[in-house]
N, C-alpha and C positions, 0 to 999 in steps of 0.2 A: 576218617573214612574216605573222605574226597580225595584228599592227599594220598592217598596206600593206594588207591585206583586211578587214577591222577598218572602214579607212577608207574604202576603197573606196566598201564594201559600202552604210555609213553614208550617204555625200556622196550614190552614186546615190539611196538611199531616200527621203532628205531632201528632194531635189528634184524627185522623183515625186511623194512626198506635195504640193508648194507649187504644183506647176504641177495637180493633179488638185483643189487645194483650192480652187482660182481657176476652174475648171471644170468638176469633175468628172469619173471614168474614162470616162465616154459621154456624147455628146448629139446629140439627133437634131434635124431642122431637116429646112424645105423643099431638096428635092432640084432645085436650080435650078446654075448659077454663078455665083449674085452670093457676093464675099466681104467686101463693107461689111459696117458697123453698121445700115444702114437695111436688114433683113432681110425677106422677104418672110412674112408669118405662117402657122403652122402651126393649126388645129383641134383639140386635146385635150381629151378625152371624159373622164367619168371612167371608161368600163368599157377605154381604153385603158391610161389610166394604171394600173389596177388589174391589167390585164392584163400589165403592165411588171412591177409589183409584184411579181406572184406568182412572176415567173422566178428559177429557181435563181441565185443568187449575186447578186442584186438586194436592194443593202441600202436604198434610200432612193432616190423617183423626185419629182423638182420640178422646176417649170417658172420661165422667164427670161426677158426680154426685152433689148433693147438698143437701143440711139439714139444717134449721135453729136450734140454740141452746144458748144459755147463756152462756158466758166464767166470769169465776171468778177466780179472783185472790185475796188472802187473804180475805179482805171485799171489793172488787170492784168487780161489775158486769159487760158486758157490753152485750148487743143483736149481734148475730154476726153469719152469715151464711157460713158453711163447705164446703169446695169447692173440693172434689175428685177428684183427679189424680190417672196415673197410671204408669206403667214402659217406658211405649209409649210415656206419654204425650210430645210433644214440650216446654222445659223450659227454650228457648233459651231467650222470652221475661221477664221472672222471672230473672234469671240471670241477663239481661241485669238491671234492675232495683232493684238487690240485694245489701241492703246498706251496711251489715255484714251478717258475719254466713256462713252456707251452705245451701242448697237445699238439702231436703232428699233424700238420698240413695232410693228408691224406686225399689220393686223387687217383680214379680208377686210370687214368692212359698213362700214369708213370706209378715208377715204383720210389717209395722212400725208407732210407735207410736212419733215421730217426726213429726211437721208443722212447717209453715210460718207462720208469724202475721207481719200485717201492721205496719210501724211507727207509723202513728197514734193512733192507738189502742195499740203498745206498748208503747207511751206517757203516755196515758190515764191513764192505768194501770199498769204504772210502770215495766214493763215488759223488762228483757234481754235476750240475747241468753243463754239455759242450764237451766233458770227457768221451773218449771213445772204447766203446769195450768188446769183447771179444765172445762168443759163443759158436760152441764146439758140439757138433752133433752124431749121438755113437749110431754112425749107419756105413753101410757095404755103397761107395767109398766113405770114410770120413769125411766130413763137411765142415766149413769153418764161415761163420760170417762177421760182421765190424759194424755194431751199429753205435748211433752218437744220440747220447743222452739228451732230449730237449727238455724232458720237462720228472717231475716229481712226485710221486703222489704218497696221501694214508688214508686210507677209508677206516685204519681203527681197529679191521680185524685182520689182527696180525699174522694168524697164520695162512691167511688165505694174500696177505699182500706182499708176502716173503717169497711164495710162491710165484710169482707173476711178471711177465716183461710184456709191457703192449707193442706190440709192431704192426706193420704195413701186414695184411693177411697175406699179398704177392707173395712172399718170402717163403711161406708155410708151401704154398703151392709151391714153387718151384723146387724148395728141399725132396720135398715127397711124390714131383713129377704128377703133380694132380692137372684135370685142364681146369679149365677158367671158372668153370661152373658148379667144382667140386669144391666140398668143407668140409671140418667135422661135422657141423651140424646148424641148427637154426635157433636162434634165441628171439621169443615171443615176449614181449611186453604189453602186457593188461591196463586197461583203465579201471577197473576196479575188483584188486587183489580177494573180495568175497567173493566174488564168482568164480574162484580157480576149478572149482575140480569141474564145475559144470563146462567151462570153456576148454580142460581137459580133453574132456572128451568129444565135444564138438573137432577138435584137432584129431584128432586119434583118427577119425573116422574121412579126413579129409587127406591124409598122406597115405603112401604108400606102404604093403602089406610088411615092406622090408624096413622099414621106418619104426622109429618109435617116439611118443610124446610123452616126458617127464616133468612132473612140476617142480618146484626149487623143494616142496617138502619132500619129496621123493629123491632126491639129490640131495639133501644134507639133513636124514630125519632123524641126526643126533641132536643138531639145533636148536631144530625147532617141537622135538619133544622135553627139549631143556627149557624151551620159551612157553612151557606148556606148564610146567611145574611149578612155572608164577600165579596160575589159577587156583593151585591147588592153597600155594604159598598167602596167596592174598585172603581164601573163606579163612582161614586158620585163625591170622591176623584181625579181622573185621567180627571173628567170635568172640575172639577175647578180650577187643575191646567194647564190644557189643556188652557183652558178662560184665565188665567192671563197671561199665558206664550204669548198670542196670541195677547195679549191688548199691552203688555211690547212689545212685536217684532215690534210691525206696529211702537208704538212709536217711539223704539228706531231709526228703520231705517229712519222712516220721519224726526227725526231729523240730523241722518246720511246724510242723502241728501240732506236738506236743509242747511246746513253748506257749502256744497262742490255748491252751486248754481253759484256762481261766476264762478267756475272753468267748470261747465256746462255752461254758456252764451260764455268763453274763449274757449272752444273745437266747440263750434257751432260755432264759429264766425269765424276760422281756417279752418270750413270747415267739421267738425267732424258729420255724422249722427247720429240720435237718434240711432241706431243698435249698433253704434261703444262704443256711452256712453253708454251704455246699459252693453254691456259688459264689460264695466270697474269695475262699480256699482259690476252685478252679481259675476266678479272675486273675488273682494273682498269679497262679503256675503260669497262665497264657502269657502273662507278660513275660513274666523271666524267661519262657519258654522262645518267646519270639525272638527277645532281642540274645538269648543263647544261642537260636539258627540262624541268626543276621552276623553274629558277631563270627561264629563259627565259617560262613561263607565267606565274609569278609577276606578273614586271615586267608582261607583257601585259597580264594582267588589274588590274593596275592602276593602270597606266596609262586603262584605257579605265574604268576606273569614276570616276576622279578628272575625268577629261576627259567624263565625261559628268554628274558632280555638277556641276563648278564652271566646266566651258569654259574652261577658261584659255588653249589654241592657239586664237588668233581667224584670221577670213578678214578680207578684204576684200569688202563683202557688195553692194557695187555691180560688182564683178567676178564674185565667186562666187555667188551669190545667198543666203547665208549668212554670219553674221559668227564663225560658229565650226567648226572642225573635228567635225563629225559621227562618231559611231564604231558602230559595230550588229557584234556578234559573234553569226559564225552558227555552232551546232551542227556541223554539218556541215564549212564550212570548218575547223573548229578542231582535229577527228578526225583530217581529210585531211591538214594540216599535221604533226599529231604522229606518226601513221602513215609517213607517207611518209619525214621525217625521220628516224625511229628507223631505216627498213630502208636508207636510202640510206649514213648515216650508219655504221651496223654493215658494209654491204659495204666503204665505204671503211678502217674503222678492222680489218676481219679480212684484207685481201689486203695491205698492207704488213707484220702482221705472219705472215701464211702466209710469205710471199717470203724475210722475213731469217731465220726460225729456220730455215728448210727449207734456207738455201744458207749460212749459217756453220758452220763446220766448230769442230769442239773448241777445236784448236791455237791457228788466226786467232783466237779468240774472247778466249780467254784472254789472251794477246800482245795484243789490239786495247788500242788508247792515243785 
């Protein structure tokens, strides 16, 4: 049970963190219905941003752009949308998932012609760090620019990384003749992802009426209604093994105690009360009992620490969007497991033996073969 929520717990968190790293817990954006890349621009002040800033549970506020465009390399094409950054942006999540290369230098009073391109897409197309590649943008005129590859990345989820080229935001502005102070939109960073929908709306009430604030679940609430179905996935799991575990205990003890029947017809016959057997029985369960939840914790814990040094259970990370089993052990859960087990486990283990020392009689007891 530690382990099935263990992993649970891990898989959801892992993938909250990768899809919020690729976008952030908030971003607001013109309040229109367009859902392309050719986004209609928003005006970011800086007493808005600042204004962003100061909200409780607002760890980090930067602004984005975006453009769809065609990258070709030699004779390959591939469809692939610009992702604008700035001097500002947080690329501590890029970083973390940078395969080779560097991160561009990025610097508000020049512009740089350096990006990011996914593994995948540099599979694709054959692509290294230092190569230069070409994207072609369908606008009234045609556009074409030449950036050089510095660096490389995989955050793992593949379709959102196939999709993506990090560049200089300068470039997004100048394609689409924005001023200086124009983006798609703003990406808000939380310091603690529970409090989304309340810090939702603290935002909502703070931008403008033409504005809108979305959270990452409202932005991809295929996801994370999929991340959701691990809840359902894991009571399922913890029933059935709850039932077996509960089938196996009665058995084991009632055969546990009718083994020892002789030895119950001898204590009663001595003189011994059902209360004194009683206790005998129950001393014994506590011990087995105890060192079953020590022995049980044991494993658990270490299992989840060896699987979190060395990942040795891998996924399939075009499937899952991770190439390792994940494991987060919470507090809480771990109390609620050991708690609930010891009282479930103790009623089961004291009502078979209330039942037989209360209805064997001396004689039976003794005679029992």
């Amino acid at each position: 049970m530690i382990l099935s929520l263990s992993i649970v717990r891990g898989y959801q968190e892992s993938i909250t963190e990768k899809i919020s790293g690729l976008g952030a817990h908030i971003q607001v954006s013109n309040f229109d219905l367009n859902n392309s890349y050719e986004s209609v621009p928003i005006n970011v002040s800086k007493d808005l941003a600042q204004t962003i800033q100061n909200t409780d549970n607002v760890k980090h506020v930067q602004i984005f752009s975006t453009k769809a465009g065609i990258l070709k390399k030699d004779d390959q094409i591939e469809g692939i949308v610009l992702k604008g950054i700035t001097e500002k942006y947080d690329v501590n999540f890029i970083k973390d998932n940078l395969v080779y290369g560097e991160i561009p230098n990025i610097v508000d009073s020049m512009s740089s012609n350096k990006a990011l391109i996914s593994q995948i897409t540099a599979n694709r197309l054959n692509i290294d760090t230092g190569d230069k590649v070409q994207v072609y943008f369908i606008q009234d005129p045609p556009r074409v620019r030449v950036f050089e590859v510095s660096g490389i990345f995989n955050t793992g989820m593949g379709d959102f990384d196939k999709k993506i080229l990090i560049v200089d935001n300068k470039h997004i502005q100048r394609l689409n003749s924005w001023e200086s102070d124009q983006c798609s939109g703003i990406e808000i960073i939380l310091k603690d992802f529970a409090k989304l929908d309340e810090t939702l709306s603290e935002i909502n009430l703070i931008i403008p009426y033409h504005q809108k604030a979305q959270s990452i679940k409202e932005i991809h609430p295929d996801l994370f209604d999929w991340i959701k179905l691990f809840d359902v996935n894991i009571i399922v799991l913890i029933t059935i093994i709850s039932i077996i575990c509960i089938i196996t205990l009665i058995t084991t003890i009632l055969i546990f105690i009718l083994e020892q029947t002789s030895f119950i017809g001898l204590m009663k016959a001595i003189g011994s009360s059902n209360n004194l057997i009683n206790k005998v029985f129950i001393t014994l369960s506590i011990r087995i009992l105890s060192w079953g939840i020590l022995w049980g914790n044991l494993i658990a814990f270490s299992l989840i620490i060896i699987q979190n040094q060395f990942k040795i259970f891998k996924l399939d990370a075009e499937s899952y969007y991770i190439d390792h089993i994940p494991v987060k052990l919470n507090l809480f859960q771990f109390l609620a497991v050991n708690i609930l087990s010891i009282i479930v486990i103790s009623i089961i283990v004291l009502f078979p033996i209330y039942i037989v020392t209360k209805r064997t009689t001396t004689i039976k007891a003794i005679r029992f073969k």
